[in-house]
C-alpha positions as MATLAB code, in Angstrom:
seq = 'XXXXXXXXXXXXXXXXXXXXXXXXXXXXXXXXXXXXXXXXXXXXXXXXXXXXXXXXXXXXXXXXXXXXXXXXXXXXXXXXXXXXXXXXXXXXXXXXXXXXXXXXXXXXXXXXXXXXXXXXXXXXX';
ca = [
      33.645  101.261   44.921;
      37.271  102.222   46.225;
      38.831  104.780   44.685;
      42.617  104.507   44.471;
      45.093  107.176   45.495;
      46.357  110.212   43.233;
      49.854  108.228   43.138;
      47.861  105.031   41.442;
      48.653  102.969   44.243;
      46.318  100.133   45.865;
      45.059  101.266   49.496;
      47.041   98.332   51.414;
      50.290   99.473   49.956;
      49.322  103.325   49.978;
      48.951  102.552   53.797;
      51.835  100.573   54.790;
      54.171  103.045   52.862;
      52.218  105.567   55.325;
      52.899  103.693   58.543;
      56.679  103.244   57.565;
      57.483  106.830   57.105;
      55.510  108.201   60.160;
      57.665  104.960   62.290;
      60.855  106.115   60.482;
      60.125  109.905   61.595;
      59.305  109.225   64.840;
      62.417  107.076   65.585;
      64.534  109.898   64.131;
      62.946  112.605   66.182;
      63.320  110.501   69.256;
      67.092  109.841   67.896;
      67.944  113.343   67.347;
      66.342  114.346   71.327;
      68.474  111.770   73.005;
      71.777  112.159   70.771;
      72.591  115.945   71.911;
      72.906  114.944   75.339;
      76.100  112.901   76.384;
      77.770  113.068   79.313;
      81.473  111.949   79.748;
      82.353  109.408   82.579;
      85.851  108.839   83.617;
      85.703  105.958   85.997;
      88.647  105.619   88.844;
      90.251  108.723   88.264;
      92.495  109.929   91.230;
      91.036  112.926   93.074;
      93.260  115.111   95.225;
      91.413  117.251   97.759;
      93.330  119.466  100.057;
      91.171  122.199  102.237;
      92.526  125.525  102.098;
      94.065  125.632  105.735;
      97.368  125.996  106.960;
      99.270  122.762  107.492;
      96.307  120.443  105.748;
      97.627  117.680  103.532;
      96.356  116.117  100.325;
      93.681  113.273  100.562;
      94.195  111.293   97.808;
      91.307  108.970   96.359;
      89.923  107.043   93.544;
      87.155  108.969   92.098;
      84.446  109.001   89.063;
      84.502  112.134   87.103;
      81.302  113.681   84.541;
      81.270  116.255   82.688;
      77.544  117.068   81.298;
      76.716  120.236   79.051;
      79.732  121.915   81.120;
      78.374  120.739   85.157;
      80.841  118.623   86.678;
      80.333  116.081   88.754;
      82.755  114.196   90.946;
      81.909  110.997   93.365;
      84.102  109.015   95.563;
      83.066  106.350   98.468;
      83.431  109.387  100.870;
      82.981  112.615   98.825;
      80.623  113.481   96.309;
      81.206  117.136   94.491;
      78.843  119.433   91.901;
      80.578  121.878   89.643;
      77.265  123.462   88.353;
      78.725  125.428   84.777;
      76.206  128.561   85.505;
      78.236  128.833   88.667;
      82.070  128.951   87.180;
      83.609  131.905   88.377;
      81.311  132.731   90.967;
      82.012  130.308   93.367;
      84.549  128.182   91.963;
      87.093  128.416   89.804;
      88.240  126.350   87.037;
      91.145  125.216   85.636;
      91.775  122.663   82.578;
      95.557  121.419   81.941;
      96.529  118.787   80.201;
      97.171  116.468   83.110;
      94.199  117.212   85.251;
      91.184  119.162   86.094;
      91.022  121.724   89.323;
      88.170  123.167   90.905;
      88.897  126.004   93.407;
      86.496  127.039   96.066;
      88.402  130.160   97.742;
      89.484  129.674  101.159;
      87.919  126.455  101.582;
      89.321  123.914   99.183;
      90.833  122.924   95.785;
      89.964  119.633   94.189;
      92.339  118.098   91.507;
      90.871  115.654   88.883;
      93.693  113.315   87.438;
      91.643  111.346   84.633;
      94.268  109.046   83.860;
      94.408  107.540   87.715;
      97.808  108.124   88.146;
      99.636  111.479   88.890;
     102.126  112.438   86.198;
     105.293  112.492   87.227;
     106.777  115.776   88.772;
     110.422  116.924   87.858;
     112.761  117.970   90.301;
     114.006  121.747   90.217;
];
């Protein structure tokens, strides 16, 4: 004889109900690990690099930009760039305006981020 569960249900129920709660779990823990981590991607951004040398111009290119739990990332047909966050301040500098992003290496370069693609415009004096 088969004894039914505490909760007076029949076993083919009592089991099915099982089997949808441990799926739904399972699909929310695997939910909540992927959620936290989302990186931004700014595709064809205009980069700006200009070394740190007397007399060097800008070279101006179109760039992807990702930001990733505070790392930075920046790629271009001929450049590709790491802004490591555990780094910031050690070997680069940072700085965050509203009009672009600029990473610093002293006395070798400074790299300026323009997410929108376009420079803004710069007024006269």
């Amino acid at each position: 004889m088969i004894q039914q569960p505490a909760l007076g249900v029949s076993p083919p129920v009592f089991v099915a109900s099982m089997i949808r709660s441990t799926l739904t779990v399972a699909a929310l823990t695997i939910a909540s690990m992927t959620g936290s981590v989302h990186a931004d991607t700014v595709r064809g951004a205009l980069c700006g690099l200009k070394r740190l040398a007397p007399g060097s111009s800008v070279e101006e290119f179109s760039c992807d930009f990702t930001q990733l739990q505070g790392n930075a990332y920046i790629t271009g047909s001929r450049w590709k760039f790491a802004f490591p966050a555990a780094e910031q301040n050690k070997t680069y500098q940072r700085q965050n305006s509203d009009d672009f992003v600029r990473f610093i290496r002293k006395g070798q370069y400074s790299l300026t981020v323009y997410q929108s693609g376009v420079k803004p415009l710069e007024l006269g004096p």
